[in-house]
PALODO-842468 format. One line per field, with one value per residue: residue in three letters; chain; x, z negated, y of N, C-alpha, C in turn. Coordinates in nm, 4 decimals. Layout:
BEGIN
r (ALA|...)
c (A|...)
nx (X|...)
nz (Z|...)
ny (Y|...)
cax (X|...)
caz (Z|...)
cay (Y|...)
cx (X|...)
cz (Z|...)
cy (Y|...)
END
This chain:
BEGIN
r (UNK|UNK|UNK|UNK|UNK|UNK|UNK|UNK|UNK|UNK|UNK|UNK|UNK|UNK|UNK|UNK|UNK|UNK|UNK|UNK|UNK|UNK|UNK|UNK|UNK|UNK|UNK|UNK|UNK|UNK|UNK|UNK|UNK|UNK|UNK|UNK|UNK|UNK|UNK|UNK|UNK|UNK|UNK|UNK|UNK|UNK|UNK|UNK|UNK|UNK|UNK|UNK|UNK|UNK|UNK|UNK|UNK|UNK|UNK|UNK|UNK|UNK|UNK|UNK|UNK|UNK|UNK|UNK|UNK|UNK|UNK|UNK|UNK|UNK|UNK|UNK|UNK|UNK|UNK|UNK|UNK|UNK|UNK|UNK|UNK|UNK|UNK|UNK|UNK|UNK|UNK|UNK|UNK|UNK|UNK|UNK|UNK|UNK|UNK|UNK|UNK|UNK|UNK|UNK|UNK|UNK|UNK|UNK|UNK|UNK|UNK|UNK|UNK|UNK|UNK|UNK|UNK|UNK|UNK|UNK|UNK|UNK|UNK|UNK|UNK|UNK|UNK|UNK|UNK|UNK|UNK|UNK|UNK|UNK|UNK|UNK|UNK|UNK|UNK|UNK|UNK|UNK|UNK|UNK|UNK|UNK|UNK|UNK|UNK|UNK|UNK|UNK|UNK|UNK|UNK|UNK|UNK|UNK|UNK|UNK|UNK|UNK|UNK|UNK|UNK|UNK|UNK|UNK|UNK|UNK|UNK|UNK|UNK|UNK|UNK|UNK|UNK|UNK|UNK|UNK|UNK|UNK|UNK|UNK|UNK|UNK|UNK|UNK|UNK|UNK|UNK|UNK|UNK|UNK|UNK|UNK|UNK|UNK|UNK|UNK|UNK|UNK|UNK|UNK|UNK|UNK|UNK|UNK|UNK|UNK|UNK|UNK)
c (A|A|A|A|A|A|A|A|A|A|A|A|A|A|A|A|A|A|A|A|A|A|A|A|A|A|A|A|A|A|A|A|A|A|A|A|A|A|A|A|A|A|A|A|A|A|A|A|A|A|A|A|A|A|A|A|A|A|A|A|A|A|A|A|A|A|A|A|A|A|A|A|A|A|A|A|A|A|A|A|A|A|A|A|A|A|A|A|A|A|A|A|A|A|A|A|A|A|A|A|A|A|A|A|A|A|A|A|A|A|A|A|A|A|A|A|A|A|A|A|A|A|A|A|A|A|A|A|A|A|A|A|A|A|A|A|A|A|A|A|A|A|A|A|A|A|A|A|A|A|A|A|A|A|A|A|A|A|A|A|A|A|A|A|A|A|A|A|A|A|A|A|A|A|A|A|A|A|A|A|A|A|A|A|A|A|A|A|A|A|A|A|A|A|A|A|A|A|A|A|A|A|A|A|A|A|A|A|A|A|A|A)
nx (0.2425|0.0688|0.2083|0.2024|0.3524|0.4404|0.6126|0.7688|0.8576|1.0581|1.0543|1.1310|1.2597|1.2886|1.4751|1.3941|1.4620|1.4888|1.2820|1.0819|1.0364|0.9444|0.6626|0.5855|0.4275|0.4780|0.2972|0.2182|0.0203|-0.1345|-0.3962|-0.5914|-0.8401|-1.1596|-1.4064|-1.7242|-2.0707|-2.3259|-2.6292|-2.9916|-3.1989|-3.5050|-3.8081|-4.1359|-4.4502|-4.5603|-4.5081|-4.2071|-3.9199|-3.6836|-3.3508|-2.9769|-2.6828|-2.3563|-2.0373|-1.9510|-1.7789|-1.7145|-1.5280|-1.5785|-1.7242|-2.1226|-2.4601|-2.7277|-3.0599|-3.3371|-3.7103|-4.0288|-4.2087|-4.3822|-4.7189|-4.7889|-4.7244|-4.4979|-4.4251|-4.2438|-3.9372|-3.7447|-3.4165|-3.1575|-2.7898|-2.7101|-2.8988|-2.8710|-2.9945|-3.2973|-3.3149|-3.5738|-3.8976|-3.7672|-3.8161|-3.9086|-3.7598|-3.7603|-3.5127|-3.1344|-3.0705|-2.8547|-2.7929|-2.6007|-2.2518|-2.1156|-2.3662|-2.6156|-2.9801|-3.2396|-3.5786|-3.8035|-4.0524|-4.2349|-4.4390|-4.7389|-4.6214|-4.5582|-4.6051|-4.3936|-4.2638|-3.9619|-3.6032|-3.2615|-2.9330|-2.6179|-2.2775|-1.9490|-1.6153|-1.3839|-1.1784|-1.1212|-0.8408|-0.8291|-1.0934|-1.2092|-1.2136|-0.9433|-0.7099|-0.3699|-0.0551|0.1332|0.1775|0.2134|0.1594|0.2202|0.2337|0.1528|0.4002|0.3102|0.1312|0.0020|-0.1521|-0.2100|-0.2409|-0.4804|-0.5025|-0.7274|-0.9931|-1.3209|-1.4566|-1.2489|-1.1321|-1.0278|-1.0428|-0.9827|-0.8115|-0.5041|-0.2214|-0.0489|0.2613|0.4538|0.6306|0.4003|0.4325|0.2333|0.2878|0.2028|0.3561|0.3950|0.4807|0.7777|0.8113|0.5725|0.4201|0.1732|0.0973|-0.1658|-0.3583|-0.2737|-0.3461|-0.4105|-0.7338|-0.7399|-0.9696|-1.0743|-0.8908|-0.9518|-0.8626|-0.8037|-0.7953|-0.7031|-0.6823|-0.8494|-0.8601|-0.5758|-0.3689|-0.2370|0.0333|0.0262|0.2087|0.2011|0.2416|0.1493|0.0439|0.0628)
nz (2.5057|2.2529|1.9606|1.6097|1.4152|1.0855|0.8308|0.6010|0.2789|0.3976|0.6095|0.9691|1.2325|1.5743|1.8545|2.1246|2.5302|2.6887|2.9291|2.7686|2.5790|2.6047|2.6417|2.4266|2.1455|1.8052|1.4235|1.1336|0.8412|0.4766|0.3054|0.1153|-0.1579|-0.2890|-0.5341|-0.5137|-0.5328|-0.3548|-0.2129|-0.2517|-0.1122|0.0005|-0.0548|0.0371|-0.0372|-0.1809|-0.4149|-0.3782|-0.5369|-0.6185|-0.7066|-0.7019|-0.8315|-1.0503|-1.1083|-0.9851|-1.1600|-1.1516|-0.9966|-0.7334|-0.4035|-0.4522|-0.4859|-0.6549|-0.7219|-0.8373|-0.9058|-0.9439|-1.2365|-1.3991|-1.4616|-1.6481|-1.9367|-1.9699|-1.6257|-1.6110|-1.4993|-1.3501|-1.2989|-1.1281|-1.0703|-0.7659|-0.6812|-0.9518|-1.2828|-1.4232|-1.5572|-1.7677|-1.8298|-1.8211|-1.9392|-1.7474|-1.7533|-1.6757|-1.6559|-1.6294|-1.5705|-1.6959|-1.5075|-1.5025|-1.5063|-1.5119|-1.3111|-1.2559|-1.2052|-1.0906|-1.1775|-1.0331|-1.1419|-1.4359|-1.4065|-1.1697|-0.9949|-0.7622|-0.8627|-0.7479|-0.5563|-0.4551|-0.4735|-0.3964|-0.4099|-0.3099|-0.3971|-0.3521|-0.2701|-0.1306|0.1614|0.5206|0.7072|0.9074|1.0150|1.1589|1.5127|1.5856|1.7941|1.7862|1.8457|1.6238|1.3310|0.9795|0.6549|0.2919|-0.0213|-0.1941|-0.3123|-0.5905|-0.6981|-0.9512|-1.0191|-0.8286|-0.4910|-0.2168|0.0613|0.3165|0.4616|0.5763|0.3143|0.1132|-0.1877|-0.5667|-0.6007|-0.3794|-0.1766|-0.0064|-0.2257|-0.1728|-0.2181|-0.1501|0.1529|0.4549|0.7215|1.0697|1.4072|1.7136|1.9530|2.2182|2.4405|2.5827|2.7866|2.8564|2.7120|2.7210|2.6282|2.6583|2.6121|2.3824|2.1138|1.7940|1.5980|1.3863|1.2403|1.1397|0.9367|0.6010|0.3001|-0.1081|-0.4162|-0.7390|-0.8899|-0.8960|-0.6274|-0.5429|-0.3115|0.0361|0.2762|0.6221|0.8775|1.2160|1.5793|1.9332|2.2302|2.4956)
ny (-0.3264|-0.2257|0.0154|0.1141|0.3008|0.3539|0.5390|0.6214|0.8458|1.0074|1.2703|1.3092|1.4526|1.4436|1.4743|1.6027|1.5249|1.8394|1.8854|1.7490|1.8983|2.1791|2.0287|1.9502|2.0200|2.1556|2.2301|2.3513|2.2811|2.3715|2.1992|2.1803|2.0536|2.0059|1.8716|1.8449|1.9502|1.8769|2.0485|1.9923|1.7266|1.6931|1.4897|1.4312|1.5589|1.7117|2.0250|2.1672|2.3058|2.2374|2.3250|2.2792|2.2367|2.2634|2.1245|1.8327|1.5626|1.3307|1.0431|0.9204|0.9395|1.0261|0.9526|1.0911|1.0572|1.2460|1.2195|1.2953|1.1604|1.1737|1.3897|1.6650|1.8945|1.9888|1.9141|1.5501|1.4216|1.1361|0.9790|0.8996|0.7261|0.6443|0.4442|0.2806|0.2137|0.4060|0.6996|0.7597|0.9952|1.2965|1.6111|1.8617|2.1740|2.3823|2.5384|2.5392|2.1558|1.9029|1.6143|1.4160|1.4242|1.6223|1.7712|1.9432|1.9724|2.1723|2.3204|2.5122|2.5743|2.4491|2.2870|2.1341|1.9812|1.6902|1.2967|1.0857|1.2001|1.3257|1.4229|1.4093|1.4474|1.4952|1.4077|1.5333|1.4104|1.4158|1.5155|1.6286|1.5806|1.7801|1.9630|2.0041|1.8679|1.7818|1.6736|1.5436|1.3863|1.2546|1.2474|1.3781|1.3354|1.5316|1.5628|1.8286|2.0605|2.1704|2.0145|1.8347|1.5939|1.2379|1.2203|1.0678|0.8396|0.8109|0.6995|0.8531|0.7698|0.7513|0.7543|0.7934|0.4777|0.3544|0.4674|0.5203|0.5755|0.8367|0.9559|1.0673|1.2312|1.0177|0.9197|0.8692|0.7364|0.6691|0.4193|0.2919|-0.0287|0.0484|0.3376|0.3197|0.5104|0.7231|1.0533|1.1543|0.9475|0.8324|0.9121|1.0708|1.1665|1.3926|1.5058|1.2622|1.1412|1.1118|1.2658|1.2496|1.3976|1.4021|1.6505|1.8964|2.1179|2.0927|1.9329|1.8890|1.8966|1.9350|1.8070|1.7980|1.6906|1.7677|1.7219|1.9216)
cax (0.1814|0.0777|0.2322|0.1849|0.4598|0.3766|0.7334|0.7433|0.9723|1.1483|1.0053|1.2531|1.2702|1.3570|1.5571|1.3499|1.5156|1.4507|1.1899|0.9739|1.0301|0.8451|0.5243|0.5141|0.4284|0.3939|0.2708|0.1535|-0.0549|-0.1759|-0.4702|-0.6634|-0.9871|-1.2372|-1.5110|-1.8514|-2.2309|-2.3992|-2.7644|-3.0752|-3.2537|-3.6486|-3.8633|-4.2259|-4.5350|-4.5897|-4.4429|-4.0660|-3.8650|-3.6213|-3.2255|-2.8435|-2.5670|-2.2439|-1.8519|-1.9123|-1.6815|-1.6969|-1.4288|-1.5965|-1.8624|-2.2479|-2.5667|-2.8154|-3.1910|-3.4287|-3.7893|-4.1306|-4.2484|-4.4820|-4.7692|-4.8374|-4.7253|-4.4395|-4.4189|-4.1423|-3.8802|-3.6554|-3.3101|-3.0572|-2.6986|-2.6872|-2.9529|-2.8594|-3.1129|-3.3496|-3.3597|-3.6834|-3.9793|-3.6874|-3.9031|-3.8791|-3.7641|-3.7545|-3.3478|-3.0711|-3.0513|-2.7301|-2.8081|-2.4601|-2.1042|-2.1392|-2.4053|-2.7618|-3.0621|-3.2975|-3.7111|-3.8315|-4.1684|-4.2453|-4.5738|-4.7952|-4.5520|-4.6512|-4.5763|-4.3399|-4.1676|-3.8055|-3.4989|-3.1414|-2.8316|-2.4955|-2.1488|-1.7806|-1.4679|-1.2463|-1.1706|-1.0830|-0.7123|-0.8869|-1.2222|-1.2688|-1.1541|-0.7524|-0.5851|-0.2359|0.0509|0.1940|0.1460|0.2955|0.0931|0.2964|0.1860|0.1870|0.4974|0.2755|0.0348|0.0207|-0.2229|-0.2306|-0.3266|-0.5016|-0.5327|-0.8068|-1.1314|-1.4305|-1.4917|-1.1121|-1.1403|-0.9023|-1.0196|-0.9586|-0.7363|-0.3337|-0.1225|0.0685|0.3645|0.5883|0.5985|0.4038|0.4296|0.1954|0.2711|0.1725|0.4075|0.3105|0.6137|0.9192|0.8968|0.4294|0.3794|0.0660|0.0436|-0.2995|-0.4470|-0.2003|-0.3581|-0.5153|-0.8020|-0.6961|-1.0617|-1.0951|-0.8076|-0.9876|-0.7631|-0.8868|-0.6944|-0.6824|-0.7161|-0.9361|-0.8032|-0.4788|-0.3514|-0.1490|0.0901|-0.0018|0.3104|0.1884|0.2850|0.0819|0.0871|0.0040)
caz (2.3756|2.1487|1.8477|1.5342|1.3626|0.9872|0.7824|0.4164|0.2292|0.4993|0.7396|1.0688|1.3708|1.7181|1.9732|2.2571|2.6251|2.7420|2.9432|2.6810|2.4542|2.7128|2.6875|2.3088|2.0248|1.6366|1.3802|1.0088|0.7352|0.4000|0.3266|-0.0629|-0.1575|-0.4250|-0.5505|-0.4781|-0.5284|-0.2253|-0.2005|-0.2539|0.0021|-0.0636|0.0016|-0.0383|-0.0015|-0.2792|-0.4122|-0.3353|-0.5917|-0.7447|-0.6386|-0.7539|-0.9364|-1.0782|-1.0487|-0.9694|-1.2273|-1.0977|-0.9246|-0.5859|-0.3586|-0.5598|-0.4902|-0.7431|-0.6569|-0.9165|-0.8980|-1.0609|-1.2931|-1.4506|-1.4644|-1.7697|-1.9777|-1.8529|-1.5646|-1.6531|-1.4048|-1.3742|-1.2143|-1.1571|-0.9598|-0.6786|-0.7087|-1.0479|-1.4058|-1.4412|-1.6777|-1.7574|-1.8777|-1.8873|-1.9488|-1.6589|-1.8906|-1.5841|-1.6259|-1.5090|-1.6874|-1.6574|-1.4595|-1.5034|-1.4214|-1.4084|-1.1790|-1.2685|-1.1218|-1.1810|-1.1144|-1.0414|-1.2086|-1.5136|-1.3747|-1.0123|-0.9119|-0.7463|-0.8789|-0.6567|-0.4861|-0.4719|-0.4517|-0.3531|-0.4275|-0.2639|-0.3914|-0.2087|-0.3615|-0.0408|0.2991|0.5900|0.7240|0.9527|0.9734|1.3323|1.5751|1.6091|1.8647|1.7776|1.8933|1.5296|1.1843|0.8252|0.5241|0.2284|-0.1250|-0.2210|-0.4650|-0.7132|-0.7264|-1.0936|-0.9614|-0.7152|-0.3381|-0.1764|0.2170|0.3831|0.6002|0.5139|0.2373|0.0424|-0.3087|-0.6124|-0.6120|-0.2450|-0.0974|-0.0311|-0.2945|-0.1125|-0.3751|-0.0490|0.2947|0.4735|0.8897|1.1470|1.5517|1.8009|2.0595|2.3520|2.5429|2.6066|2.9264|2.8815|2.6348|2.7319|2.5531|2.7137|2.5575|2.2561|2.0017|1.6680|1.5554|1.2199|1.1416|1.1141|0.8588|0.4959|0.1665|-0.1836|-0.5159|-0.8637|-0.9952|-0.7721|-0.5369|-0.5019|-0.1420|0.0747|0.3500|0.7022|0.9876|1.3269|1.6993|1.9864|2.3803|2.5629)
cay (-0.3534|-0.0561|-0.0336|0.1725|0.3302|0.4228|0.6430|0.6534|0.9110|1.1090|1.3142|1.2980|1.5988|1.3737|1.5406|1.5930|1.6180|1.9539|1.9119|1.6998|2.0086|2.2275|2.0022|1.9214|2.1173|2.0845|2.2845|2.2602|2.3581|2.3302|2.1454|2.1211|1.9784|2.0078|1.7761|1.9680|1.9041|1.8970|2.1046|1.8629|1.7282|1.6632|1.3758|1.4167|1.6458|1.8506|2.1630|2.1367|2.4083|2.2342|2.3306|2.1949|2.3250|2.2064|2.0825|1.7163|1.5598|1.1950|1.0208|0.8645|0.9958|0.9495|0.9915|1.0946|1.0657|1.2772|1.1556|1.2980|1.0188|1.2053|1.5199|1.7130|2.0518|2.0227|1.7728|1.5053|1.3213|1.0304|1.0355|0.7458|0.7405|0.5340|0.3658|0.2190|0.2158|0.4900|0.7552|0.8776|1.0893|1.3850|1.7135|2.0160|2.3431|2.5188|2.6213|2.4112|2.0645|1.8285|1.5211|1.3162|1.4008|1.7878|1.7805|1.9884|2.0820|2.3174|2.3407|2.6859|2.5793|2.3080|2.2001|2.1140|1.8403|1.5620|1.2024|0.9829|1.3264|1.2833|1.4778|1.3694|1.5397|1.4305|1.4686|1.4944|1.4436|1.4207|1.6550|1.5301|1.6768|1.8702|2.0310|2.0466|1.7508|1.8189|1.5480|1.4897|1.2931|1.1881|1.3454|1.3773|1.4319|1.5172|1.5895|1.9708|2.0781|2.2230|1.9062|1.7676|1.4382|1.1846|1.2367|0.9428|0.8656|0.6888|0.7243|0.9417|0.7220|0.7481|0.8285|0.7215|0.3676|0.2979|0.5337|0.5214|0.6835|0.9383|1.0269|1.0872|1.1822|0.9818|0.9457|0.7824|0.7955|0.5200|0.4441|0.1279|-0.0871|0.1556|0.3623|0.3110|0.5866|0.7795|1.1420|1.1775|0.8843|0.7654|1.0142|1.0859|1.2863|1.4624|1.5159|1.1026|1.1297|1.2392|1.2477|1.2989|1.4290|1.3524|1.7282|1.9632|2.2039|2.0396|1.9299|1.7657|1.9878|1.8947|1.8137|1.7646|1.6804|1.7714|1.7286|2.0291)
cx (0.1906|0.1131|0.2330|0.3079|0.4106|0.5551|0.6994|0.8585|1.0582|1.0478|1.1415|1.2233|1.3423|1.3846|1.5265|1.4578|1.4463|1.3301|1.0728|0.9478|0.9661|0.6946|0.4600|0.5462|0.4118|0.3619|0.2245|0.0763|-0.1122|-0.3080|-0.5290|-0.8409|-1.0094|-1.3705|-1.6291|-1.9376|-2.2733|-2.5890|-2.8751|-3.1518|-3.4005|-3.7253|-3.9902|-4.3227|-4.5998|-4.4629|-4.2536|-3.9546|-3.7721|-3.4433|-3.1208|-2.7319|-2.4313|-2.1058|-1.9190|-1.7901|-1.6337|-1.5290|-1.4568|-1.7428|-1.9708|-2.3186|-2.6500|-2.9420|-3.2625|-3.5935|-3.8787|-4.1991|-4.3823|-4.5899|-4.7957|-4.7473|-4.6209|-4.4631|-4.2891|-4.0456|-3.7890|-3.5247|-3.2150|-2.9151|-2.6835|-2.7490|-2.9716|-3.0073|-3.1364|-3.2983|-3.4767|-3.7450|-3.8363|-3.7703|-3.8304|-3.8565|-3.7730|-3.5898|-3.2966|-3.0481|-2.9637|-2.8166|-2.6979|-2.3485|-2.1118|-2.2442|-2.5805|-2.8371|-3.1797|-3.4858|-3.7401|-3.9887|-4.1453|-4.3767|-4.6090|-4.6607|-4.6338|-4.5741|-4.5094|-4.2330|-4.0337|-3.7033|-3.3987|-3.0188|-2.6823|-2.4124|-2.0339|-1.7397|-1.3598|-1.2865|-1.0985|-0.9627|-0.7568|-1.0445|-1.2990|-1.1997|-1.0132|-0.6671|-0.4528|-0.1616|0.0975|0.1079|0.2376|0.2167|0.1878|0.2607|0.2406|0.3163|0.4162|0.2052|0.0967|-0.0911|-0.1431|-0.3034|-0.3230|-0.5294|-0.6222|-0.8988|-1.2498|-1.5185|-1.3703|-1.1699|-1.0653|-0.9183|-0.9658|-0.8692|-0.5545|-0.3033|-0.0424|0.1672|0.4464|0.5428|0.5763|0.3640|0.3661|0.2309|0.2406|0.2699|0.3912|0.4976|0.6889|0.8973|0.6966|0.3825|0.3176|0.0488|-0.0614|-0.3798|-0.3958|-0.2561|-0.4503|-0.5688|-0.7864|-0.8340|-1.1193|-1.0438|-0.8732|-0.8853|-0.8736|-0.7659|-0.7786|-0.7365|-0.7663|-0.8550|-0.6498|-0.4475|-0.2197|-0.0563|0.0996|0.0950|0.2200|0.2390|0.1613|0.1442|-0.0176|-0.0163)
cz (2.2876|2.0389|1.7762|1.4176|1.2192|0.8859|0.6645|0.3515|0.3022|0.6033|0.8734|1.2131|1.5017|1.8463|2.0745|2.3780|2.6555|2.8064|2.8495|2.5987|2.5304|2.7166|2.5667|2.1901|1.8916|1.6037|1.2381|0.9362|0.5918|0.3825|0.1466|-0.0463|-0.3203|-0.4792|-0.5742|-0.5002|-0.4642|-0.2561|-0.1951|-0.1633|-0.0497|0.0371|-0.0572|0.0258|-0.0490|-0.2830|-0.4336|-0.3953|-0.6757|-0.6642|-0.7579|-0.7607|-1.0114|-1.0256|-1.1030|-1.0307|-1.1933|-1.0161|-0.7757|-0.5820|-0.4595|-0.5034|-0.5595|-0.6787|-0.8323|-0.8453|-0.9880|-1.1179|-1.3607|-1.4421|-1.6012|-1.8193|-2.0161|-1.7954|-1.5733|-1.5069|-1.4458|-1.2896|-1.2507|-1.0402|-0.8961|-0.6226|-0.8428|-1.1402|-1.3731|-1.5530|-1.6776|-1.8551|-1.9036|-1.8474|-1.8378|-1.7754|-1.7907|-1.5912|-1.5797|-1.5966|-1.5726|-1.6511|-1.5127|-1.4588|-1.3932|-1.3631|-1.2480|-1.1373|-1.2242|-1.0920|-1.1643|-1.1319|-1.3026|-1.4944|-1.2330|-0.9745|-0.8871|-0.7847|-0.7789|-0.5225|-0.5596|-0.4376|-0.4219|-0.3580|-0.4500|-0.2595|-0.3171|-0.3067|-0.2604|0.0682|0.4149|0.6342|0.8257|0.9804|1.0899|1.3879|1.6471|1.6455|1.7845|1.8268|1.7711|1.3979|1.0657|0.7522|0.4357|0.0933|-0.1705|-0.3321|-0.6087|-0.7621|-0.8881|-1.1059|-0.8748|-0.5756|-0.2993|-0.0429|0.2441|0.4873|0.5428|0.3754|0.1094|-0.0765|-0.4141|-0.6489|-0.5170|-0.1572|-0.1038|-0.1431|-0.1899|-0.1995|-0.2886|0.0638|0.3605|0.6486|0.9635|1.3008|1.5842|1.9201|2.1435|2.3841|2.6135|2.7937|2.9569|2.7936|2.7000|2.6659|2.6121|2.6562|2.3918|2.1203|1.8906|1.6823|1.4191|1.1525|1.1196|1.0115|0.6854|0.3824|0.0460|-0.3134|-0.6148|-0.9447|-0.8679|-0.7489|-0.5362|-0.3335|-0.1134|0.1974|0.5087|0.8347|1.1102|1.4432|1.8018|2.1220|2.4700|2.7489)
cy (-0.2292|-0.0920|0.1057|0.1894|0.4058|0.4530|0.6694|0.7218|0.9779|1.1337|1.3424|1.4081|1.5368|1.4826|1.5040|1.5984|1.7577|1.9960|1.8501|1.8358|2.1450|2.2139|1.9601|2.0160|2.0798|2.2301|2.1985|2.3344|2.3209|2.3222|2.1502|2.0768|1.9875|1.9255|1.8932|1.8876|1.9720|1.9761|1.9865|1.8731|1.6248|1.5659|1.3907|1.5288|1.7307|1.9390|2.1023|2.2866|2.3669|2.2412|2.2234|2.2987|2.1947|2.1714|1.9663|1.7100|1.3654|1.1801|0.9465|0.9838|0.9371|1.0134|0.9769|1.1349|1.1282|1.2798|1.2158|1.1662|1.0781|1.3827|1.5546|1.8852|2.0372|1.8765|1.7012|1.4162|1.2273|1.0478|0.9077|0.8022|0.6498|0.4249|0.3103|0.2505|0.3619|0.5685|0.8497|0.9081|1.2075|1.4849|1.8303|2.1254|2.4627|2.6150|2.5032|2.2783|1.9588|1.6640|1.3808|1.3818|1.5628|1.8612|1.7933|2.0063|2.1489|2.3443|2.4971|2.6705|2.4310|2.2723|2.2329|2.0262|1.7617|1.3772|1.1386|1.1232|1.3687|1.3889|1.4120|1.4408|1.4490|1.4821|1.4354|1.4999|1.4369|1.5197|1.5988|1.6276|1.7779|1.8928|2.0292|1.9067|1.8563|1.7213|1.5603|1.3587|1.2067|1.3186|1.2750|1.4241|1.3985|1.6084|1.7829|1.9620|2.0736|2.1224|1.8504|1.6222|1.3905|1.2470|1.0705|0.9235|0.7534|0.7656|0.8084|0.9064|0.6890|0.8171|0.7221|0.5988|0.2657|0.3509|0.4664|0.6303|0.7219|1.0008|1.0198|1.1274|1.0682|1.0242|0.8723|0.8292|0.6649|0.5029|0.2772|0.0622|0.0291|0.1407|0.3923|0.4403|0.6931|0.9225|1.1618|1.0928|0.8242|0.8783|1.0164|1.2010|1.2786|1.4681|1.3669|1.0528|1.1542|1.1744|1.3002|1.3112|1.4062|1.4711|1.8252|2.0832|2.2185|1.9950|1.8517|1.9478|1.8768|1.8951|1.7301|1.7325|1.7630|1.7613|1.8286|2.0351)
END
């Protein structure tokens, strides 16, 4: 029977035999994250010139859709987050104009749009513990010293309404019925793991296992 071992407030160093300590390795590293606005992605068949800018100031992932609603001297759009209420007729000036939460864009021209041609512009606020797919045997995330927020743990979707508070070392390994334990199949991928913080480019400090 597999079972899941989760360690709160102490991180612990087990005294391999000799030869286990031969075939397993750790390592660690520090880890931060910053809430970003993603590049816009266009929907439509006219002229397509309008980019994104800003520090996302939100606290979960969002997606903001901007929308031409209208043609004229200048051509005007609408823009909502998430779907939610509109806001419209807002005039093109042709510099960068603040959407919500930080988060501009910017038309290289204020006229030739076409009505019903859409933009999309998608923010992050979390990172996943690793970047690349990174097996492991066990792990420890553990809140940076310098951190002056929260860190939160969850799934590619963790942010500070849904995540774990981490305000300690915390430890996951898996280990099966004593004597069945698998390092070939018992393992995590770190980039499955994402965390998200409270004040941007804060972090967590990353303890690993591995089976080599």
């Amino acid at each position: 029977m597999r079972r899941l071992f989760i360690s709160f407030g102490l991180v612990m160093l087990l005294a391999l035999p000799a030869q286990a300590a031969r075939i397993f390795g750790h390592s660690n590293f520090n880890k931060t994250v910053s809430s970003a606005v993603g590049a816009v992605a266009f929907t439509g068949a006219g002229l397509d010139d309008a980019t994104s800018a800003g520090s996302y100031s939100g606290a979960s992932v969002a997606v903001f859709t901007v929308e031409i609603d209208a043609n004229g001297t200048p051509d005007t759009f609408k823009w909502n987050k998430d779907g939610g209420s509109d806001t419209t007729g807002v005039a093109i000036t042709g510099a960068a104009q603040a959407v919500s939460e930080s988060v501009t864009i910017e038309f290289a021209a204020t006229t030739g749009h076409t009505i019903g041609d859409l933009w999309t512009i998608t923010t992050t606020v979390n990172g996943a513990l690793s970047a690349t797919a990174l097996e492991v045997t066990s792990f420890c995330v553990q809140p940076l010293a310098a951190n002056t927020g929260n860190v939160y743990l969850g799934d590619s979707s963790v942010d500070s309404t849904n995540g774990y508070i981490v305000d300690a070392p915390f430890c996951v390994s898996l280990d099966d019925a004593p004597g069945t334990f698998n390092p070939y199949q018992d393992r995590f991928d770190l980039s499955d793991w994402y965390f998200d913080v409270d004040t941007d480019a804060e972090g967590v400090r990353v303890i690993y296992t591995t089976f080599n």
